[in-house]
Biopython code that builds the backbone (N, CA, C, O; Angstrom):
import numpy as np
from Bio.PDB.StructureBuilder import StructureBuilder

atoms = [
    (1, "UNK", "N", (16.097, 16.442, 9.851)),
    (1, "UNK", "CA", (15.183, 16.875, 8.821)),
    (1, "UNK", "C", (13.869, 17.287, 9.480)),
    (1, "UNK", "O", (13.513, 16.662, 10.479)),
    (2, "UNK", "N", (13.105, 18.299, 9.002)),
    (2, "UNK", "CA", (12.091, 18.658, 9.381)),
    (2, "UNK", "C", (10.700, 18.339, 8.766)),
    (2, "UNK", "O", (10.710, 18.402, 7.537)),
    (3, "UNK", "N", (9.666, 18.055, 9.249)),
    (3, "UNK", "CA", (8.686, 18.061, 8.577)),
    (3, "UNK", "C", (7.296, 18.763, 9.264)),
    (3, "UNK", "O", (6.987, 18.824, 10.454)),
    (4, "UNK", "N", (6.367, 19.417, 7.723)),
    (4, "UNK", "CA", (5.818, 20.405, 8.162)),
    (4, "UNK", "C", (4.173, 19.829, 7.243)),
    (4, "UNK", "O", (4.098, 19.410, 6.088)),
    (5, "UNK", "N", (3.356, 19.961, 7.971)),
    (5, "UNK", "CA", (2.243, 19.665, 6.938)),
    (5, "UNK", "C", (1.308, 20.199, 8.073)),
    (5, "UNK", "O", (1.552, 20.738, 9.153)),
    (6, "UNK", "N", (-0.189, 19.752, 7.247)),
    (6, "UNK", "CA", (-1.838, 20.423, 7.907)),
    (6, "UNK", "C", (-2.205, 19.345, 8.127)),
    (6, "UNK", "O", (-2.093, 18.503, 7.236)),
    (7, "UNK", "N", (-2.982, 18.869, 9.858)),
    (7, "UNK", "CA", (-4.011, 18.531, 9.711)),
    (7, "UNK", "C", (-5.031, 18.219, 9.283)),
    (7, "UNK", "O", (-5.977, 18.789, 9.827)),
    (8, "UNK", "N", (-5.294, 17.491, 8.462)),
    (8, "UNK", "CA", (-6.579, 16.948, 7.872)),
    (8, "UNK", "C", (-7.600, 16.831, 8.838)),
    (8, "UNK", "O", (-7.382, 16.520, 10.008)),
    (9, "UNK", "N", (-9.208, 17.185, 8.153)),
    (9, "UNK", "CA", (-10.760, 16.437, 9.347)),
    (9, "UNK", "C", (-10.126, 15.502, 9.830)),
    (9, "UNK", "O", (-9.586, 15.804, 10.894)),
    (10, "UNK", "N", (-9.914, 14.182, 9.394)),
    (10, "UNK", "CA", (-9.827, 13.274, 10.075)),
    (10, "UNK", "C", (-9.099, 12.886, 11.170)),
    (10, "UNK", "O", (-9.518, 12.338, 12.189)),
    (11, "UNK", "N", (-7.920, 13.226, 10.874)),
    (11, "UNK", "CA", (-6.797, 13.730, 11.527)),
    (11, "UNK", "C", (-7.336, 14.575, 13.076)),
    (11, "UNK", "O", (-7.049, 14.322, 14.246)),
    (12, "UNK", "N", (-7.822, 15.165, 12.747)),
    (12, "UNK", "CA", (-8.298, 16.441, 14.441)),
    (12, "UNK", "C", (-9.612, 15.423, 14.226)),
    (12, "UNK", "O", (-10.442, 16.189, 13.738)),
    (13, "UNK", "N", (-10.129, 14.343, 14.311)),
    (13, "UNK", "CA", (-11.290, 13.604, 14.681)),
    (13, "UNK", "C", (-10.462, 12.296, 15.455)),
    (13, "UNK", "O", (-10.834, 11.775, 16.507)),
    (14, "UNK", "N", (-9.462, 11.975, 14.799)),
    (14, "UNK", "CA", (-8.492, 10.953, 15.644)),
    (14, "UNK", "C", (-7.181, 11.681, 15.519)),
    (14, "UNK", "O", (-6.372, 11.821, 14.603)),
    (15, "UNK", "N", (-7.256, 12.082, 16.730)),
    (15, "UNK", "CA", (-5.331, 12.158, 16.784)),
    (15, "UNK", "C", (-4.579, 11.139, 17.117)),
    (15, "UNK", "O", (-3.361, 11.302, 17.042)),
    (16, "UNK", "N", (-4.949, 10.232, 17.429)),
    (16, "UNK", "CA", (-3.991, 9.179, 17.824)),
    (16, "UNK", "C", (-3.302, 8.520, 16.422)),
    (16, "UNK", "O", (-2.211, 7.949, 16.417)),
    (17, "UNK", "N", (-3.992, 8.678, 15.472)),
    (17, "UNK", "CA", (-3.826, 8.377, 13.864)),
    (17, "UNK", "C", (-3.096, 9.148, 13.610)),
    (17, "UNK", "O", (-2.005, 8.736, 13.216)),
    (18, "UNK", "N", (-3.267, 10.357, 13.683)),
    (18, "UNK", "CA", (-2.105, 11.412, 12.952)),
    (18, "UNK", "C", (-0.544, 11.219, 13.940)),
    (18, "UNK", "O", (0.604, 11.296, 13.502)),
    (19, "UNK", "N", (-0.993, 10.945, 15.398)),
    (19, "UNK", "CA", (0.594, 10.789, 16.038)),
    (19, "UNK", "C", (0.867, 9.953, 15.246)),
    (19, "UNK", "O", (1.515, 10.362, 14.282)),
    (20, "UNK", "N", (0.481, 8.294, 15.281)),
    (20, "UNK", "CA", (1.135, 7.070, 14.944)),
    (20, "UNK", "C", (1.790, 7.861, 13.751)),
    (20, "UNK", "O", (2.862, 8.411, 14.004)),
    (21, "UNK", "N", (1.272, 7.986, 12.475)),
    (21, "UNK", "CA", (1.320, 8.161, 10.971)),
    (21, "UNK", "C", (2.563, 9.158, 11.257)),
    (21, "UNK", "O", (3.654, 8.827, 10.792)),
    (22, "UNK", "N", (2.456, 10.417, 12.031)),
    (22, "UNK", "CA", (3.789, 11.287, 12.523)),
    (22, "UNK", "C", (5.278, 10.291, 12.370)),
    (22, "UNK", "O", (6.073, 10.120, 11.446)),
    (23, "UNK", "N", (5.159, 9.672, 14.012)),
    (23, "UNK", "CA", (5.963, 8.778, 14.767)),
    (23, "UNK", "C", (6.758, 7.993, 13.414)),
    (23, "UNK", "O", (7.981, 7.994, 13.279)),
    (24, "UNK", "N", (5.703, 7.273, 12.374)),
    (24, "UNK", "CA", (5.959, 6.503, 11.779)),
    (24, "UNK", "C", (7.253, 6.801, 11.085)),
    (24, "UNK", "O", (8.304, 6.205, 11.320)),
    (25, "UNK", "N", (7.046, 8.109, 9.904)),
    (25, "UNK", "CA", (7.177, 8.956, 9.131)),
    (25, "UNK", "C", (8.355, 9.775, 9.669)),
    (25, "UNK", "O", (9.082, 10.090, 8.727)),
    (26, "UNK", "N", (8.715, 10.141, 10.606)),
    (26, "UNK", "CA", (9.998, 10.567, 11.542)),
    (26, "UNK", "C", (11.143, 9.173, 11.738)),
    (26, "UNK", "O", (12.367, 9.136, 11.610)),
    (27, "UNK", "N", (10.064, 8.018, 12.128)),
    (27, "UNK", "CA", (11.148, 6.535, 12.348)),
    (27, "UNK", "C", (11.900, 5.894, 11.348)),
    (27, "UNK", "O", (13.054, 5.503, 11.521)),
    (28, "UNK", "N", (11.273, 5.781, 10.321)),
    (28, "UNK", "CA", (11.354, 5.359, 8.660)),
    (28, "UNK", "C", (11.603, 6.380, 7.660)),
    (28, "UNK", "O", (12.420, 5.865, 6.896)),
    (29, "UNK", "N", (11.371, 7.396, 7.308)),
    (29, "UNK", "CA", (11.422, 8.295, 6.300)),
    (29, "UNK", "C", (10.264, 8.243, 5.305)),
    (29, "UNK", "O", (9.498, 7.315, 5.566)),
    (30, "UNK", "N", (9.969, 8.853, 4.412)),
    (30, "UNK", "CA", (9.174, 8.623, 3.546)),
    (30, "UNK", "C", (8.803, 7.689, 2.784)),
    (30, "UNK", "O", (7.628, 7.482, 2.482)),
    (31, "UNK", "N", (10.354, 6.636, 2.166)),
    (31, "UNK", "CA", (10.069, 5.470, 1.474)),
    (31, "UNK", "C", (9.913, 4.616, 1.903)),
    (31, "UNK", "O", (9.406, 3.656, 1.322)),
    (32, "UNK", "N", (10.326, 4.621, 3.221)),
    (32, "UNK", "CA", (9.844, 3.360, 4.198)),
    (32, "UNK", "C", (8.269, 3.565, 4.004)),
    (32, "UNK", "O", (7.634, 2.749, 3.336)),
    (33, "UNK", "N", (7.490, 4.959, 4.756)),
    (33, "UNK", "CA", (6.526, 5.105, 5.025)),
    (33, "UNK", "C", (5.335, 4.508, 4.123)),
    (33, "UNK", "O", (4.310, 3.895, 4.422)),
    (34, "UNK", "N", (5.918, 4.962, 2.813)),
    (34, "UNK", "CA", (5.453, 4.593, 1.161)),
    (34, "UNK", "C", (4.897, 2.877, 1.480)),
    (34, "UNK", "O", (3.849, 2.275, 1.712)),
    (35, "UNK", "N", (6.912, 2.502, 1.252)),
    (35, "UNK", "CA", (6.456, 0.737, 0.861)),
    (35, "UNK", "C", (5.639, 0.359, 2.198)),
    (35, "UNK", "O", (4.754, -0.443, 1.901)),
    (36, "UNK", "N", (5.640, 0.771, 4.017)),
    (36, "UNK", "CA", (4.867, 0.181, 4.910)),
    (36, "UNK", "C", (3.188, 0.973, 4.506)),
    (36, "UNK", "O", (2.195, 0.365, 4.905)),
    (37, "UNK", "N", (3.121, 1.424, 4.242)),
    (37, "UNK", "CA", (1.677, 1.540, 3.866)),
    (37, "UNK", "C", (1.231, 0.296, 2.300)),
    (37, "UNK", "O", (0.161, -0.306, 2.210)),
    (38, "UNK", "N", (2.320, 0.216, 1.330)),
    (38, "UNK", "CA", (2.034, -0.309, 0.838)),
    (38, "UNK", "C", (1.773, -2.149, 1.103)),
    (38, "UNK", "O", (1.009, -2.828, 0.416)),
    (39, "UNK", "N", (2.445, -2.565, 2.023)),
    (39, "UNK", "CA", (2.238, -3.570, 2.134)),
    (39, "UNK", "C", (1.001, -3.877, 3.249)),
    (39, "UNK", "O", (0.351, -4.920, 3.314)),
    (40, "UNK", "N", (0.879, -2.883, 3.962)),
    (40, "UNK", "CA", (-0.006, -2.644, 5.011)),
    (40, "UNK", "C", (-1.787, -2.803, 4.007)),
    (40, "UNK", "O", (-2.803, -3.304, 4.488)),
    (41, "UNK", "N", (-1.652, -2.197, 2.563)),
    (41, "UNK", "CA", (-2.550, -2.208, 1.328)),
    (41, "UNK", "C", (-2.571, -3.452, 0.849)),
    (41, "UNK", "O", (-3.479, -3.642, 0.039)),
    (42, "UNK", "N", (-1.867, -4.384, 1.076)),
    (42, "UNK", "CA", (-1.956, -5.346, 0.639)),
    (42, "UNK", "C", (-2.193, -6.453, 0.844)),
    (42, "UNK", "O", (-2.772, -7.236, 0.091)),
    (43, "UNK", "N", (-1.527, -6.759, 2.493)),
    (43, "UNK", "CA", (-2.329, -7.402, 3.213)),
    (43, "UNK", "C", (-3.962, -7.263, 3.827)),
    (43, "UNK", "O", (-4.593, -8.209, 4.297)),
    (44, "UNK", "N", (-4.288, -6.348, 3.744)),
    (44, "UNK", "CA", (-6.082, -5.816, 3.762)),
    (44, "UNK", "C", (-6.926, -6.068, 2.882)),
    (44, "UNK", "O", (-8.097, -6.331, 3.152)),
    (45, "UNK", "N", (-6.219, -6.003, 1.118)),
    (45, "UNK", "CA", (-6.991, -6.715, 0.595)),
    (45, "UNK", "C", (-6.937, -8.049, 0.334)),
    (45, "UNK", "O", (-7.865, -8.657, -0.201)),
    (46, "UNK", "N", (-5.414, -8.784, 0.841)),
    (46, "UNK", "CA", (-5.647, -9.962, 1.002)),
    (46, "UNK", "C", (-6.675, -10.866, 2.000)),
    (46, "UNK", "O", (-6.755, -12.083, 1.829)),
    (47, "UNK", "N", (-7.259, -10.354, 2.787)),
    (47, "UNK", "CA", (-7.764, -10.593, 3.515)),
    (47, "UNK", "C", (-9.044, -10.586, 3.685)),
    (47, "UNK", "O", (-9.722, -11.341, 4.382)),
    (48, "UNK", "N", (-9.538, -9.247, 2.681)),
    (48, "UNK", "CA", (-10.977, -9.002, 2.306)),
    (48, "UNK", "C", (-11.593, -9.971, 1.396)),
    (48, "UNK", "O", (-12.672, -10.557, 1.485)),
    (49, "UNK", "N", (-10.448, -10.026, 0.277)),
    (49, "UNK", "CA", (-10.774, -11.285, -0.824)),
    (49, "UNK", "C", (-10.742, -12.343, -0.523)),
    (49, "UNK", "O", (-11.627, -12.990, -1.082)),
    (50, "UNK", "N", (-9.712, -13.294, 0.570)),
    (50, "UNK", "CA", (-9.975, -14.268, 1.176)),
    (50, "UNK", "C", (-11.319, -14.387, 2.230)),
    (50, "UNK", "O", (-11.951, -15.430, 2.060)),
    (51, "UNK", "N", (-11.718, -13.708, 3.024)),
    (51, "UNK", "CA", (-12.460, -14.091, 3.783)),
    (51, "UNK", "C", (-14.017, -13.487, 3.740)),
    (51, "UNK", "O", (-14.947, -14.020, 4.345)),
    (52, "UNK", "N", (-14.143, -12.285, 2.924)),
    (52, "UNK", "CA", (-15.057, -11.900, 2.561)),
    (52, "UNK", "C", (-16.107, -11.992, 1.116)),
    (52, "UNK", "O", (-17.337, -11.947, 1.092)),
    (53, "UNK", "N", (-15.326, -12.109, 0.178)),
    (53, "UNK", "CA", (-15.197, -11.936, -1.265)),
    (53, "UNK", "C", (-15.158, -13.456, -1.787)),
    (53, "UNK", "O", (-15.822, -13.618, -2.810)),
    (54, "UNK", "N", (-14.604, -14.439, -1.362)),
    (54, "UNK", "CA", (-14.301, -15.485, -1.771)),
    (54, "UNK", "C", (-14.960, -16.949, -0.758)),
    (54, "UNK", "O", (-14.158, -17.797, -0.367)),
    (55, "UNK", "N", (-16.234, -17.054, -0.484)),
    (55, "UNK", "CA", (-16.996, -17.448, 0.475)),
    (55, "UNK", "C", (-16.933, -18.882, -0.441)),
    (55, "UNK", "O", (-17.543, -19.883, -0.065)),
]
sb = StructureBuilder()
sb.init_structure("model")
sb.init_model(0)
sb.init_chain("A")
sb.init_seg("    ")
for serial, (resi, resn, name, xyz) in enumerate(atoms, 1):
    if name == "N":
        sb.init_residue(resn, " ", resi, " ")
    sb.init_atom(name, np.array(xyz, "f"), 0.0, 1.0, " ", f" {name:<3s}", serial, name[0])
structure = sb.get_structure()
């Protein structure tokens, strides 16, 4: 399968972000990519609310 998209600013400000996010997205497929970002969302704000938010 192929995949084709643009560069985003941020993206051409870190490329090492756009490889990983590539790499990822080629290793897993999209719904992987989906639910690992989603849990990746979830543990961050677990973490903000525990240790920041919840003093």
């Amino acid at each position: 399968m192929e995949y084709s998209f643009e560069k985003k600013f941020i993206d051409k400000l870190i490329p090492i972000k756009f490889r990983v996010n590539y790499w990822l997205l080629r290793k897993i497929g999209l719904w992987g990519y989906g639910i690992f970002a989603f849990f990746w969302g979830v543990i961050c704000t677990v973490i903000v609310y525990k240790y920041f938010l919840n003093h």
